[in-house]
C-alpha positions, -999 to 999 in steps of 0.1 A, spaced: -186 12 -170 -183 9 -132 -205 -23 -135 -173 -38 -153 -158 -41 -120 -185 -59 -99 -167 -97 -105 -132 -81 -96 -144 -63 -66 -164 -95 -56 -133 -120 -60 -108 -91 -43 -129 -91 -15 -131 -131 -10 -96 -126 -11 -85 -103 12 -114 -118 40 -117 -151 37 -80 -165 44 -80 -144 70 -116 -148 86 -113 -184 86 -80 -184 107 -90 -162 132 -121 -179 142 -100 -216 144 -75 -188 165 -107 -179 187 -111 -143 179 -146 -135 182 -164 -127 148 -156 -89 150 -118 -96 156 -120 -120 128 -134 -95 103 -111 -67 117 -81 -88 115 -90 -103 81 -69 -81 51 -38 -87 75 -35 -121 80 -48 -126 45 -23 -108 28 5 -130 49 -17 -164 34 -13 -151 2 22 -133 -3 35 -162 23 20 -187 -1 32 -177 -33 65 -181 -21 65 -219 -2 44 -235 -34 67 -220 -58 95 -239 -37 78 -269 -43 67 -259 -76 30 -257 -76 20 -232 -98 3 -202 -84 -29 -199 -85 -67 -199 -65 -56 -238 -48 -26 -225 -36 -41 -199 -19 -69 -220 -4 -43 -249 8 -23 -221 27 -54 -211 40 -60 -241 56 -22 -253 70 -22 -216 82 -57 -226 104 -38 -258 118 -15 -234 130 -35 -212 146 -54 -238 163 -22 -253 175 -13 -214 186 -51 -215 205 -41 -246 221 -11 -239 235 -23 -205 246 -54 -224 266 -26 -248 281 -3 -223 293 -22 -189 295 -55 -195 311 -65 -161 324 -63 -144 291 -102 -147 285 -107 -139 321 -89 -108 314 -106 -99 284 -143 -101 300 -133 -78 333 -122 -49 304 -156 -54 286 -174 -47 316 -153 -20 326 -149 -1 297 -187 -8 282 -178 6 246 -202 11 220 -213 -17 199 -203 -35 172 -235 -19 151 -218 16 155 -183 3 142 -203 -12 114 -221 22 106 -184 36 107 -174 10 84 -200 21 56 -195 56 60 -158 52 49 -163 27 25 -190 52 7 -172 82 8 -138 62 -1 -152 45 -32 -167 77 -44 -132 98 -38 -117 65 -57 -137 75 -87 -135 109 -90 -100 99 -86 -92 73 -112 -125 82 -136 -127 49 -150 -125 17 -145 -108 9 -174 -84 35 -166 -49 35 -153 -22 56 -139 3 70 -162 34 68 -141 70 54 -138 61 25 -111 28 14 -130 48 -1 -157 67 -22 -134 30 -29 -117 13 -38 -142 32 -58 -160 44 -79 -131 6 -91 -124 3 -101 -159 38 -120 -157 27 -139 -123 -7 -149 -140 10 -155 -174 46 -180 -154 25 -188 -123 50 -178 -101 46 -151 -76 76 -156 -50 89 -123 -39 119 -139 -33 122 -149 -69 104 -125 -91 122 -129 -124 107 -103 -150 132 -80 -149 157 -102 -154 146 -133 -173 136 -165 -167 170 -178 -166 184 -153 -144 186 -155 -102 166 -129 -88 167 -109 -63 139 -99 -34 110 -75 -46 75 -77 -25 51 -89 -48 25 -92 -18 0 -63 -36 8 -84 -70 0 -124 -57 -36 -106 -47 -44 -90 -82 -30 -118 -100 -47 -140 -74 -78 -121 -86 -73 -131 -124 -65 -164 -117 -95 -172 -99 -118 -156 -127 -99 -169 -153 -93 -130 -167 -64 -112 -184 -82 -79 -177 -50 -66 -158 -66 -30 -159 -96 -37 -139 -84 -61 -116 -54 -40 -109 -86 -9 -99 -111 -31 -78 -80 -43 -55 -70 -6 -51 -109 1 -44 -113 -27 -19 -82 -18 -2 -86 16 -5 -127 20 5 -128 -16 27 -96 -22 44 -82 15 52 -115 21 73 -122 -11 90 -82 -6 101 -91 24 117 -118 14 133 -102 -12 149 -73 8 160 -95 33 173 -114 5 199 -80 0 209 -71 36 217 -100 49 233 -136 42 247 -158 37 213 -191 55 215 -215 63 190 -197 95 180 -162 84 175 -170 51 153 -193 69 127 -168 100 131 -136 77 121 -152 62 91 -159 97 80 -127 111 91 -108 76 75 -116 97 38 -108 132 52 -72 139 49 -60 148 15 -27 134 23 -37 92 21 -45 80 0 -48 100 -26 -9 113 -24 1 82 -33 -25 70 -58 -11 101 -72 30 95 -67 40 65 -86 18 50 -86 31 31 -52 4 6 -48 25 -20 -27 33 9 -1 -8 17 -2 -12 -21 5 9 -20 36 -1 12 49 -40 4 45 -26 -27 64 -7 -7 93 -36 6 114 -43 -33 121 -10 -43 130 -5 -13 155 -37 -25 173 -21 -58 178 11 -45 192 -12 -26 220 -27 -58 225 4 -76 233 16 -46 253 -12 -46 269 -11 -7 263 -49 -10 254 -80 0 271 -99 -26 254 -101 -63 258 -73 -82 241 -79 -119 222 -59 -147 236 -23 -139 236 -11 -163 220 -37 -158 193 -20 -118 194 16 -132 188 5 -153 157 -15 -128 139 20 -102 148 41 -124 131 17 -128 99 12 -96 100 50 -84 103 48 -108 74 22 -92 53 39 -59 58 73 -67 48 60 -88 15 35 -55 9 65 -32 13 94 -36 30 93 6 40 58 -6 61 73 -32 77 105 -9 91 81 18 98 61 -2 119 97 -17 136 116 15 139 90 43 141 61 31 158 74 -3 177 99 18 191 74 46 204 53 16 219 81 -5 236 96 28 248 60 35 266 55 -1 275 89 -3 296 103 32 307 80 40 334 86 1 347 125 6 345 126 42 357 109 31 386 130 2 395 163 26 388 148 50 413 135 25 440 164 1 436 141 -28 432 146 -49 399 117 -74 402 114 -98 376 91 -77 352 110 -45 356 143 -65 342 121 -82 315 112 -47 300 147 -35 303 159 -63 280 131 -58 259 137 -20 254 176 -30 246 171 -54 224 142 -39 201 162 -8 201 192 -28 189 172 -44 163 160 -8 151 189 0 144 202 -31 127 168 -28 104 177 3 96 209 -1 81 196 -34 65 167 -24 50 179 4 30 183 5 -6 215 11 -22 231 50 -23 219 69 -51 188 48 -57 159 73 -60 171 98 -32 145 120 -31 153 157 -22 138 176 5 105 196 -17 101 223 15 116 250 37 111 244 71 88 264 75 63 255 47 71 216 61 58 227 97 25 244 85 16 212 65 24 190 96 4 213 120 -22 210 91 -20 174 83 -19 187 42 18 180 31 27 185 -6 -5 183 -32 -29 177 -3 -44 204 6 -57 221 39 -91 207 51 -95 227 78 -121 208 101 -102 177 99 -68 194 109 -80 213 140 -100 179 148 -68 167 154 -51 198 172 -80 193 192 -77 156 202 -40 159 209 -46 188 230 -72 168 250 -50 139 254 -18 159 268 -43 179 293 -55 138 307 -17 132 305 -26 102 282 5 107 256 11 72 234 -11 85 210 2 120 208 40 102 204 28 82 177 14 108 157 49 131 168 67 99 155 51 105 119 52 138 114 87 141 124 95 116 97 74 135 73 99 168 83 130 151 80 121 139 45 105 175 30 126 200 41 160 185 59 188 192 31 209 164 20 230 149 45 244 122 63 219 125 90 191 129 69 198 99 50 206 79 80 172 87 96 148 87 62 171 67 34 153 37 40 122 52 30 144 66 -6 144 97 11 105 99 -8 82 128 10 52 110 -8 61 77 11 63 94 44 36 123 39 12 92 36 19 80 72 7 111 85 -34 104 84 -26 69 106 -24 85 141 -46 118 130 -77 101 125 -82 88 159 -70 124 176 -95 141 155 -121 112 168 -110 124 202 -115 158 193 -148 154 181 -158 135 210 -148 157 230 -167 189 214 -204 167 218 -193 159 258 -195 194 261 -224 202 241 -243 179 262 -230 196 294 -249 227 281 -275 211 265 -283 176 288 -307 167 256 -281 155 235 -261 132 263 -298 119 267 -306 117 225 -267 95 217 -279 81 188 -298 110 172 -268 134 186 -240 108 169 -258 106 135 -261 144 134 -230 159 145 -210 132 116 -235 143 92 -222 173 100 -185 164 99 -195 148 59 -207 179 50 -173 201 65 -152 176 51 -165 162 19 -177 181 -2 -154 219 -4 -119 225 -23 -97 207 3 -98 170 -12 -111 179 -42 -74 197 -52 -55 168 -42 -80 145 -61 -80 164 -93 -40 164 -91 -45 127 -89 -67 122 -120 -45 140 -141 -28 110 -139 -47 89 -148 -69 85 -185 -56 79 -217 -44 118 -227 -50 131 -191 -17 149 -191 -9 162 -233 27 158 -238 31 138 -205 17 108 -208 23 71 -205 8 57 -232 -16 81 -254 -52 77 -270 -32 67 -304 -7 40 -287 -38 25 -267 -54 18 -296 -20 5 -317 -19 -20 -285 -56 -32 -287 -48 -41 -321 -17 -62 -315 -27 -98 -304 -44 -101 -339 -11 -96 -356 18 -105 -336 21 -145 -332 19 -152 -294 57 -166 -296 70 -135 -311 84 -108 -292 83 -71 -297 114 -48 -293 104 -15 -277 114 14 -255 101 9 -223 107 48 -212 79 60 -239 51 35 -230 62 5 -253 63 -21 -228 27 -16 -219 23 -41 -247 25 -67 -224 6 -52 -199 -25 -45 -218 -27 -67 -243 -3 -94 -235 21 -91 -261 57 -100 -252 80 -71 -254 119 -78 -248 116 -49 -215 89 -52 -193 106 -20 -175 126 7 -177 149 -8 -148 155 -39 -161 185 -57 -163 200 -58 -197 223 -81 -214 252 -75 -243 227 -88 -262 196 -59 -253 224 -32 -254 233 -44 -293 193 -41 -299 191 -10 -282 214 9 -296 214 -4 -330 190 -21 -340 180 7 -372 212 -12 -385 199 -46 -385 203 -45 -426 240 -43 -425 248 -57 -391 247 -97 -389 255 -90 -348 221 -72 -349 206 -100 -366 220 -125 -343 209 -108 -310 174 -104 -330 171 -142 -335 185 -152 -302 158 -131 -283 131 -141 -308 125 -103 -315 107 -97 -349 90 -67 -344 94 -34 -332 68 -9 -316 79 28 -323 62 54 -306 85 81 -313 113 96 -291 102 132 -281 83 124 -253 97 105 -224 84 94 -193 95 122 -162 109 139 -188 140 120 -188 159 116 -222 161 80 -230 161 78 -265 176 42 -279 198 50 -306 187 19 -325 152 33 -327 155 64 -342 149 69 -378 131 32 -383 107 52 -413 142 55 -434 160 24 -421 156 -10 -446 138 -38 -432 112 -27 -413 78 -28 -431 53 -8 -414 22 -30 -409 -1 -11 -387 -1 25 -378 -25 48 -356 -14 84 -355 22 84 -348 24 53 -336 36 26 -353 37 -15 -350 66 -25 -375 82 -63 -391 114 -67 -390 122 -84 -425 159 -70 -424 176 -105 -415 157 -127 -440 
């Protein structure tokens, strides 16, 4: 039942607003802003703040979060002070561009806001079709089972997440960002539904913050009239390729954090640049919610963070400072701000480029190979549809349109930015392997999915252009509609719903989706079937909470913990194993004859073993642990619950 979900969705939300809400208005963003803002600087409270109180070893939990919440508002009243003090004609600036520009109001945005939070929320559905249902994929193991770890150790540093490796064991850096938020959830309503809360963050983040961030980049980009605000929360759930790819692919719900983030974190960096039409906050406000929100990206996903550092802050210093410095190289006259942007320019670039050998994960970890010819990976980029996604045709000549208006008014940032992404998405599809190809997209694993997702960010504003554009010149022919705005705007996206929504272009992409998730969703592919579900469910009433429960995590074993929080000895397939996991591993069927075996049992507390089969292996990969096979015939290991082929065993073999 959907209705399951209301408490989650309600605590998700307080979450991912409040933090945030609160800080901006002690920043002096006016209440729009504030709202707008919100998910981003929340998301740096939260991931920020399960890393400083684990230092001082608080345990992690809803105070945590609500004492960063309030050093992080001394902060940015300290930031709003010192920007009065030493930046006074920022709010005179900010008034002169609301008269001149006279966008639409805030109502529209808000009407924007609910259409893409209705339309997202039903896609989500259709998508998931359940809300006790999860995805059946690789990364979900890892994802699930690291919320219930954080909520179960109450530690959610991403500078010290330890699952993988045990508690005894340094760890390295993994952004837990999406994790601290869905454990955050749990904590607060004292649940161990991992399941659901795992679904209402992906909901609220998918249906809440994914439109309001387009919305408010869009007020930055262009002139918002009633048209273009209702038009962007339609168009926010009109190309197949986010997020549905990667609700799909993965399941990659840290990336889908971040990038639902992005769109808010762009419009900041036009506000400092001043590369916006619209009025910017104080500035000094602007450089704190940047640096929380470079902070909320990286601790989301580091791949967010360089995307926004390489890809699109490069795009936007490059138009900030070029026409500046070009002009002083031609006239000979360096004035002060002309030298400022050429230091700027040199330095970001320099930092690109250190960011991008840095942030890189190690060679041979999940290079992805290109999926398309050339070709095929320039008609999906023309057509905004790469991979799964599929064509939806008014969307993706929306956006042919919009760029098409903005190079004939010779405005171009926007056209660059969406150039920037879809060359990205190219390089990945269809570029064979190389050492150019992995210098430009190994950061990003080399992962189409990853990149394909970034695709939508500067497309939804072009096609709001487009759109825009069409209904000027309807009204030139027909002067009625420039006279009848409202009536025109509510028509012409009721319109745009009914071109968009409801034929085969997202509903392919979303049924590919689905079949990843349910229990059975994909026969002879799945995670964890209708039989093993049920095993789990059964579990906490027979394994002691102490014991632990040997398994192999690449058939669905680990869940275990995930679902019913019963302690496995892998929690994922890329753990870190010891001599001692290796001697379970690979035999453990022996335990009858093998003190070692016994010894390694005892040491890791291991007295039962979940067994569900080794025929079918997640991505088809052959990962069979010797140890496991033939358990039925091996001595000492009584059978004590059993649901189809599935079956929970004791391990009476040492005594």
């Amino acid at each position: 039942m959907w209705s399951t979900l209301i408490p989650f969705v309600g605590v998700a939300l307080a979450l991912l607003f409040v933090p945030g809400v609160l800080v901006n208005l002690v920043a002096g963003f006016r209440p729009w802003q504030a709202i707008g803002f919100a998910p981003l600087v929340s998301t740096a409270v939260i991931a920020v703040g399960a890393i400083v109180w684990q230092f001082v070893a608080v345990p992690w939990g809803p105070l945590p979060i609500a004492l960063t919440t309030v050093l992080a508002a001394g902060f940015a009243l300290g930031a709003r002070l010192i920007g009065r003090r030493w930046l006074p004609s920022a709010n005179q600036h900010g008034a002169t561009a609301v008269q001149r520009q006279r966008p639409a109001g805030i109502g529209w945005t808000l009407g924007g806001w609910l259409i893409g939070a209705v339309l997202m929320s039903r896609d989500f559905a259709k998508l998931t079709g359940g809300a006790a249902n999860f995805s059946q994929t690789f990364d979900n193991i890892f994802h699930l089972n690291a919320v219930r770890w954080i909520t179960e150790y109450r530690q959610g540093s991403s500078l010290d997440m330890r699952m993988t490796a045990g508690l005894d064991v340094p760890a390295g850096f993994y952004p837990t960002g999406w994790h601290d938020i869905v454990s955050g959830t749990l904590l607060t309503l004292g649940s161990t539904d991992v399941v659901r809360a795992t679904s209402a963050v992906a909901l609220v983040v998918t249906a809440v913050v994914w439109p309001l961030g387009c919305l408010l980049l869009g007020r930055r980009l262009f002139r918002a009239t009633p048209v273009n605000q209702l038009a962007i929360g339609a168009l926010s759930a009109s190309f197949s390729a986010f997020p549905y790819l990667i609700l799909g692919f993965g399941v990659l719900y840290p990336n889908l954090l971040g990038l639902c983030l992005l769109p808010a974190m762009v419009a900041v960096a036009l506000d400092i640049l001043k590369l916006s039409p619209q009025p910017e906050p104080n500035p000094g406000t602007s450089w704190g919610t940047a640096v929380m929100g470079l902070a909320a990206l990286a601790l989301s996903h580091p791949n967010v963070a360089l995307t926004m550092v390489d890809v699109i802050g490069v795009i936007l210093i490059v138009c900030w400072s070029v026409p500046t410095v070009v002009k002083a190289a031609r006239t000979h006259n360096w004035t002060q701000q002309a030298r400022l942007r050429s230091w700027v320019l040199a330095g970001w670039l320099v930092g690109a480029a250190v960011a991008l050998k840095v942030i890189r994960p190690p060679v041979g970890a999940g290079r992805w190979q290109p999926w398309r010819a050339y070709w095929d990976a320039l008609v999906e980029t023309v057509t905004v549809s790469p991979l799964e996604a599929s064509v939806v045709w008014v969307s993706a000549l929306l956006v042919l349109l919009g760029a098409t208006v903005e190079i004939a008014h010779r405005h171009y940032l926007l056209v660059l930015l969406h150039a920037g992404m879809a060359f990205m998405w190219f390089i990945a599809a269809s570029v064979p392997m190389s050492f150019v190809r992995d210098l430009i997209v190994g950061p990003w694993y080399g992962d189409s999915y990853r990149l394909a997702s970034l695709l939508p960010l500067f497309a939804v504003p072009l096609a709001a252009i487009g759109l825009d554009f069409l209904v000027s010149q309807l009204a030139r022919l027909l002067p009625v509609v420039g006279r009848a705005r409202a009536a025109t705007a509510v028509l012409v996206v009721a319109a745009l719903i009914g071109a968009t929504q409801f034929g085969t272009g997202k509903g392919h992409v979303i049924a590919w989706a689905n079949s990843y998730y349910g229990l059975d969703a994909r026969p002879g592919g799945n995670l964890i079937t209708t039989d093993e579900y049920e095993l789990i469910q059964r579990m906490p009433g027979i394994v002691p909470a102490t014991d632990v429960v040997a398994v192999n995590p690449w058939n669905g074993g680990s869940m275990a913990y995930a679902l019913a929080g019963v302690h496995t000895n892998h929690a994922h397939v890329l753990y870190s194993p010891t001599k001692l996991d290796k001697l379970i591993n690979n035999h453990l069927n022996q335990a009858s004859t093998s003190p070692a075996v016994c010894e390694a049992l005892a040491a890791e507390n291991v007295r039962w073993v979940l067994d569900f089969g080794n025929q079918q292996f997640l991505n088809a990969l052959d990962k069979t642990y010797l140890g496991f096979v033939g358990l039925d015939r091996a001595e000492g290991f009584e059978p004590v619950d059993r649901q189809g082929e599935a079956v929970l065993y004791r391990i009476t073999a040492c005594g």
